[in-house]
C-alpha positions as CSV (number, residue, x, y, z in Angstrom):
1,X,104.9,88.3,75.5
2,X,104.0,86.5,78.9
3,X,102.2,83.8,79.3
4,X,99.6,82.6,82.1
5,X,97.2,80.3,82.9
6,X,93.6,81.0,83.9
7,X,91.5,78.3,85.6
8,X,87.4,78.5,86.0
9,X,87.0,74.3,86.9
10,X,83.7,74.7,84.8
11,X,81.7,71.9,85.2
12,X,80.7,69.6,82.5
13,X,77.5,67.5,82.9
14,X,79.3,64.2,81.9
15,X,82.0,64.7,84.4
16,X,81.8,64.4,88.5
17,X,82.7,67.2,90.2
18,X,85.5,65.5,92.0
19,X,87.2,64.7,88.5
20,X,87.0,68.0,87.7
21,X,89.1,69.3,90.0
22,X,91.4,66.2,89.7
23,X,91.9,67.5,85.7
24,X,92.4,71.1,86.9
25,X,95.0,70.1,88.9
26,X,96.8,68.1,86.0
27,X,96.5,71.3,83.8
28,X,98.0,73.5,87.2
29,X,100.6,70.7,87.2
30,X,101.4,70.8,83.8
31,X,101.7,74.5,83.4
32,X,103.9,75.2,85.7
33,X,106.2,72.5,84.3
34,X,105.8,74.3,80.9
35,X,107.1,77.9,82.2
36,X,103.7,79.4,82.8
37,X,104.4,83.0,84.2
38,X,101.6,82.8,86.5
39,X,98.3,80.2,87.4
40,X,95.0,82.3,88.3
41,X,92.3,80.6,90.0
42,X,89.0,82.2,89.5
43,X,86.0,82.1,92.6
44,X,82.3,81.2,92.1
45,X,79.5,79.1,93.5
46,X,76.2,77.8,93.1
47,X,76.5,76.6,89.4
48,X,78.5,74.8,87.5
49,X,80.3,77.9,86.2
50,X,82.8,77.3,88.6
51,X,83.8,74.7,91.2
52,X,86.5,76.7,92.9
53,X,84.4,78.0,96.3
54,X,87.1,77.0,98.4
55,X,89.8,79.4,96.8
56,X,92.4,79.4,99.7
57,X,92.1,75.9,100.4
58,X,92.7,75.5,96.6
59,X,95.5,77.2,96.4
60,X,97.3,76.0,99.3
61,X,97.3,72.7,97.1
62,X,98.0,74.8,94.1
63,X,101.7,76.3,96.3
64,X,102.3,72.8,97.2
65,X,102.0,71.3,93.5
66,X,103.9,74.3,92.0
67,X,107.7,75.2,92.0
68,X,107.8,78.6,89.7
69,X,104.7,80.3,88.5
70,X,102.7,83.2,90.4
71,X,99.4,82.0,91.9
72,X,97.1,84.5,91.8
73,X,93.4,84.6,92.6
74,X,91.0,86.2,89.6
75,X,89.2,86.9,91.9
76,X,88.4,86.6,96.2
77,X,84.5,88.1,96.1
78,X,85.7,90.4,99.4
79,X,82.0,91.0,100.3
80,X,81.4,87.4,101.0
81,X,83.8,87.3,104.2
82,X,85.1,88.7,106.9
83,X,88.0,90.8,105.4
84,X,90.6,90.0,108.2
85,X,89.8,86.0,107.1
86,X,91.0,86.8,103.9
87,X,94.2,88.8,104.9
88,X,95.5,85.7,107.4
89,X,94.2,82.9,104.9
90,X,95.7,85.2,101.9
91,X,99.4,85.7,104.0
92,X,99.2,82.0,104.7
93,X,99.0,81.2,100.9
94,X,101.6,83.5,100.4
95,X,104.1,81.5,103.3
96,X,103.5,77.8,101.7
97,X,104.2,79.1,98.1
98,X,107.3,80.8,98.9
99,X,106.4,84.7,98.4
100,X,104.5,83.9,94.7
101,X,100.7,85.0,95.7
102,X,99.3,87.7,93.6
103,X,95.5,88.8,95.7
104,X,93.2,89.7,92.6
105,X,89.8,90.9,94.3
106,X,86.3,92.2,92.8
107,X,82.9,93.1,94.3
108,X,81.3,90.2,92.6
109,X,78.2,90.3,90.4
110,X,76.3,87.5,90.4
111,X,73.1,88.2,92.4
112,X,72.7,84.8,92.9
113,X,75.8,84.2,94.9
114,X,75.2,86.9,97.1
115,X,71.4,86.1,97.8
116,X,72.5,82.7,98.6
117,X,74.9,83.9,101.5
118,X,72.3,86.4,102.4
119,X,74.1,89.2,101.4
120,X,72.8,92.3,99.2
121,X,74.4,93.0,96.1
122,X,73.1,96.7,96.6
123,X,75.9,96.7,99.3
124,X,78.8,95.0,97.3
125,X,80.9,98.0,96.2
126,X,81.4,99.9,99.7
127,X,81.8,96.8,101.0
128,X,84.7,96.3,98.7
129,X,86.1,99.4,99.2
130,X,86.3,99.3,103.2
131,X,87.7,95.7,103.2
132,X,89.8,96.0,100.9
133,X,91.4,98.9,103.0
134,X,91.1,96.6,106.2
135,X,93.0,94.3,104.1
136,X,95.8,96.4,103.5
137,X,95.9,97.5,107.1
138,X,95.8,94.1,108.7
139,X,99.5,93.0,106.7
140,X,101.4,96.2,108.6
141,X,103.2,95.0,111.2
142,X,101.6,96.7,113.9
143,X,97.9,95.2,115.2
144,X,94.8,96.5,113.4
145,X,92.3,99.3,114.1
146,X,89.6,100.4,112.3
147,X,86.8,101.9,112.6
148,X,84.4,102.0,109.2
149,X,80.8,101.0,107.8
150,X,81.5,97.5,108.0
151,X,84.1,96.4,110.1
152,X,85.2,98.0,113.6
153,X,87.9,96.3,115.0
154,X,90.7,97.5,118.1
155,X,94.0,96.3,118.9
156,X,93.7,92.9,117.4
157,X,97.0,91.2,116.4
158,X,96.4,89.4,112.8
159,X,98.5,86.8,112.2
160,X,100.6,85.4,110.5
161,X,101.8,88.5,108.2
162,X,102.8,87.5,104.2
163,X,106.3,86.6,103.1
164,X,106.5,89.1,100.9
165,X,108.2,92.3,101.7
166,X,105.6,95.1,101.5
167,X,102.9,92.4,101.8
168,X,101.4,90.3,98.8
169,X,100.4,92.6,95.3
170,X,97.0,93.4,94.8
171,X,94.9,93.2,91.6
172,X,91.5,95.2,90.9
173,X,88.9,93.4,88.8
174,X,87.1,95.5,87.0
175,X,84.1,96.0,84.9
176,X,84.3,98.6,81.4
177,X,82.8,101.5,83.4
178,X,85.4,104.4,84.0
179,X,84.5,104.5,87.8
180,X,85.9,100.9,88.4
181,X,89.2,101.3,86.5
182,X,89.4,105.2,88.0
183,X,89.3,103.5,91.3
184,X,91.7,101.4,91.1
185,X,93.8,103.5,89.4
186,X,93.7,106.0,92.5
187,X,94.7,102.8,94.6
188,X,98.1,102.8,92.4
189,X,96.9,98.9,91.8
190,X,96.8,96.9,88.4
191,X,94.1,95.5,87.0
192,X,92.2,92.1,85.5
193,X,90.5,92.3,82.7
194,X,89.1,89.4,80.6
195,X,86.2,87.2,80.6
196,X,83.3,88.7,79.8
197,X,85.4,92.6,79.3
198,X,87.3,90.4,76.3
199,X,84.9,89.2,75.1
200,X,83.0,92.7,74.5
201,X,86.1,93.8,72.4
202,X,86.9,96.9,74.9
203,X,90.0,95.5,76.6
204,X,92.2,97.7,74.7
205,X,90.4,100.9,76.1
206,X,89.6,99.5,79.1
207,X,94.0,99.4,79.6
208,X,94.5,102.5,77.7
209,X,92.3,104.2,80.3
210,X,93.7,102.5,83.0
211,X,97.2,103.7,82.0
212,X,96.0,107.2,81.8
213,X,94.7,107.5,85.0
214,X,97.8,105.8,86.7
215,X,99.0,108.6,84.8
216,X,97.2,111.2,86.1
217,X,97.3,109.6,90.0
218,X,101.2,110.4,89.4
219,X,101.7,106.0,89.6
220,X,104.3,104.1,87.8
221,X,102.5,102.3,85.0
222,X,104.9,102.3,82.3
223,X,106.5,98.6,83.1
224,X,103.3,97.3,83.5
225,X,101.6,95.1,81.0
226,X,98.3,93.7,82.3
227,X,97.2,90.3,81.4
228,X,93.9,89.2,79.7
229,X,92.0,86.0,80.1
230,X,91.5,84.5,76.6
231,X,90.1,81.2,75.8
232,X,92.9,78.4,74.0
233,X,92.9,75.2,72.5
234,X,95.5,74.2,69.9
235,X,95.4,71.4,67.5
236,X,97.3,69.8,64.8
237,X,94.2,71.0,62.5
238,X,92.1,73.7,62.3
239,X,89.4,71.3,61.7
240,X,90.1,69.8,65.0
241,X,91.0,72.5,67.0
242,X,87.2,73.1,66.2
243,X,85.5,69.8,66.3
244,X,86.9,68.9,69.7
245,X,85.9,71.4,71.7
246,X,82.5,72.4,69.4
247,X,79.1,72.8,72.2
248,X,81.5,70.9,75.1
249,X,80.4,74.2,77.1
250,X,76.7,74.8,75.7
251,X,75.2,73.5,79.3
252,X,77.1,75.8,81.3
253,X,76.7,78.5,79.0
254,X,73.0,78.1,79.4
255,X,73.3,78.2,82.9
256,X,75.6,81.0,83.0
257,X,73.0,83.1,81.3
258,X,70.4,82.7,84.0
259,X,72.7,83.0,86.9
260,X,76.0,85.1,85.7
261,X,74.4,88.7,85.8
262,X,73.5,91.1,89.3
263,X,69.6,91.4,88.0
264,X,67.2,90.6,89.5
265,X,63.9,88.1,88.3
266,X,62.1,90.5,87.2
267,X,65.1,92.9,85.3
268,X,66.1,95.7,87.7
269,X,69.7,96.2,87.8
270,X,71.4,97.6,91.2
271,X,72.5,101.1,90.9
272,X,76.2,100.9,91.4
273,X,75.7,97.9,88.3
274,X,73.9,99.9,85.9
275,X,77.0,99.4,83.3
276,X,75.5,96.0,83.0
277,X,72.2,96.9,81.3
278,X,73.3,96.2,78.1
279,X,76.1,93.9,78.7
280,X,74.4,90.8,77.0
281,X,73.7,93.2,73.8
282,X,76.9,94.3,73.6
283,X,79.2,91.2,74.6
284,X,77.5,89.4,71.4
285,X,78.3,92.4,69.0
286,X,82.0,92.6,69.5
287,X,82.4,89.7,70.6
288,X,81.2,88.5,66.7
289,X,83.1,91.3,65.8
290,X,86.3,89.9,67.1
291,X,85.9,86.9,66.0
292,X,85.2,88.5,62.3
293,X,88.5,89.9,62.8
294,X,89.9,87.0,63.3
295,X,91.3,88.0,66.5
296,X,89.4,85.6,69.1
297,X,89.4,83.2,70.3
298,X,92.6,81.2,70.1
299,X,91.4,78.4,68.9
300,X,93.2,76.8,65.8
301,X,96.4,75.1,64.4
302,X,99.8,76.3,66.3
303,X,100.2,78.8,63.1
304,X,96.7,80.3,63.7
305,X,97.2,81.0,67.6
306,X,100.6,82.8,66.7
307,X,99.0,85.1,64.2
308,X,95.8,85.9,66.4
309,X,98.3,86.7,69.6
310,X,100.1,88.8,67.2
311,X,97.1,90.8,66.4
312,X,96.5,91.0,70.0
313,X,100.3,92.5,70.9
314,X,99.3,94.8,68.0
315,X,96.4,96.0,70.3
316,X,98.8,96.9,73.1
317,X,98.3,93.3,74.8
318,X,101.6,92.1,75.8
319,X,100.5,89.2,78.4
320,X,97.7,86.5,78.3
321,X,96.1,84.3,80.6
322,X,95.5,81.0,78.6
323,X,92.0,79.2,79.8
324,X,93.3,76.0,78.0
325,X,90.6,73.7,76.5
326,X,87.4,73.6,77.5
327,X,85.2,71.5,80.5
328,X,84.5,68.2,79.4
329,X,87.0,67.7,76.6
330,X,89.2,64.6,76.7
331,X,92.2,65.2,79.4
332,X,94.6,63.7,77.1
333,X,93.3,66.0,74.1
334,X,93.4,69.0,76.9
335,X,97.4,67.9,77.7
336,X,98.6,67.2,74.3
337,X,97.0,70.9,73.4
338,X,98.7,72.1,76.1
339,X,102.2,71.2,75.5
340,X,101.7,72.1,71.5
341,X,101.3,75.1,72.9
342,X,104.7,75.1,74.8
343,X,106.1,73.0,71.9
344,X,105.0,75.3,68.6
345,X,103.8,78.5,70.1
346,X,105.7,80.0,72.9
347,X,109.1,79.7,71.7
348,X,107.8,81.5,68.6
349,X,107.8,84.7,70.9
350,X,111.0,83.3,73.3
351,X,112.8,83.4,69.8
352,X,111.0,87.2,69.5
353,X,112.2,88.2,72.9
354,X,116.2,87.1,72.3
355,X,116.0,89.2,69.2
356,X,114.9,92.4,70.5
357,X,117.6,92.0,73.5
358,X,120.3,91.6,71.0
């Protein structure tokens, strides 16, 4: 089992946004010191779903903080720059960290992001398509042409190229429709699942399908284990694990509804997003029916967490992203859950990993 860490910076109406970022970077801090295979920052705006707007900028701090764990990005919204931006800020993240940046990239769904730039959403997923192709291009060693939709470019030298050999992995975020996993898939890239996909119960279809149609592309897939974002906090009680963190996110959540969705004010859904007509519907039935299960979220004693990842490797989920904690919770609470987590449940499956070598 692998082990990440996922941060939103979601923030809390008791904290300034300034000390929210501050307490992010203690958790980044602290999780590469506990042997985090990977930090993930995630990209939003406009609400206090998440602060991290500046992602590059955040993560050049995050490659200077860090000594071992992947940073990755979950995800760059490509349609809301210029895609040969992306490809020189994304090589120079890759320099300062020493060759550990993983790209994750999406079209982006929140309609309200994209109305603020002045964007339309109704544009998002050829937009994706083409830059993330110009993307590709630009890290080749010789200068860039393309001609597309979007983007027409001649001759121009982009600079600096990534460390890494081959230029810096990318990862596909994708929704539960076939057409987004099929896509990338066909791109021979992995995916990200989690967030809202998790929490509508369909991750393990949404890999299985993913795997078939690496499968069927004629891709490598087998050593591949794609990660999911799940929510954590442990606790020396279950009682606590609870209590601590009980409506700490209720605001946000409330906010979230009205902006988190590409509809617009009066309903209508953009074609390519039609998947999401029912998304609300369906992320509160299996996401009650996980929880029934006892599968989600990982919130309990050390004991509880173990048995509920279990359940999940049992599902064909062999690597997680931890979102530790929740905004607004106590940073020494947040810490100490933290390093019982390093302390009581990850050597649980070191332990598991030494056996099956031996």
């Amino acid at each position: 089992m692998k082990f990440g860490q996922f941060e939103l910076v979601r923030w809390h109406q008791d904290v300034t946004p300034e000390d929210s970022i501050r307490r992010a970077m203690e958790k980044i801090e602290l999780g590469d010191e506990m042997g985090m295979d990977e930090i993930w920052l995630a990209e939003h705006h406009f609400s206090r779903h998440g602060l991290v707007s500046g992602i590059f900028s955040l993560l050049g701090n995050v490659a200077a903080r860090t000594k071992n764990a992947r940073i990755g990005t979950a995800i760059v919204v490509l349609p809301f720059r210029n895609p040969i931006q992306v490809a020189e800020e994304a090589a120079t993240v890759d320099i300062l960290s020493g060759g550990r940046l993983t790209l994750g990239v999406g079209a982006g769904y929140q309609r309200m992001e994209f109305e603020a730039y002045g964007l339309d959403i109704g544009e998002a997923r050829a937009k994706f398509r083409e830059y993330l192709a110009v993307i590709k291009q630009a890290w080749k060693p010789e200068p860039l042409t393309f001609k597309g939709e979007f983007v027409d470019v001649q001759d121009v030298n982009v600079l600096p190229k990534p460390l890494q050999e081959g230029g810096i992995p990318i990862h596909i975020a994708v929704s539960t429709s076939p057409e987004s996993v099929d896509f990338a898939a066909s791109q021979n890239m992995p995916i990200i699942v989690g967030g809202p996909t998790a929490a509508m119960g369909q991750v393990p279809e949404v890999l299985r399908l993913w795997h078939d149609r690496m499968e069927h592309y004629g891709n490598p897939h087998e050593h591949i284990d794609l990660a999911v974002a799940v929510n954590v906090y442990v606790a020396p009680t279950q009682e606590q694990a609870e209590s601590d963190i009980a409506g700490l996110e209720d605001v946000i959540e409330k906010d979230f509804a009205r902006v988190g969705n590409p509809r617009t004010a009066d309903g209508k859904t953009p074609d390519d997003y039609k998947h999401w007509e029912h998304r609300d519907r369906d992320r509160s039935v299996a996401s009650q029916r996980a929880q029934d299960a006892g599968i989600l979220p990982l919130i309990g004693t050390p004991e509880v967490i173990i048995e509920r990842i279990e359940t999940l490797r049992s599902l064909g989920i062999n690597s997680i992203r931890c979102a530790f904690g929740a905004a607004g919770l106590d940073q020494g609470k947040m810490l100490d859950s933290m390093r019982m987590f390093r302390e009581e449940v990850m050597p649980h499956f070191a332990e598991e990993s030494v056996v099956a070598v031996s």
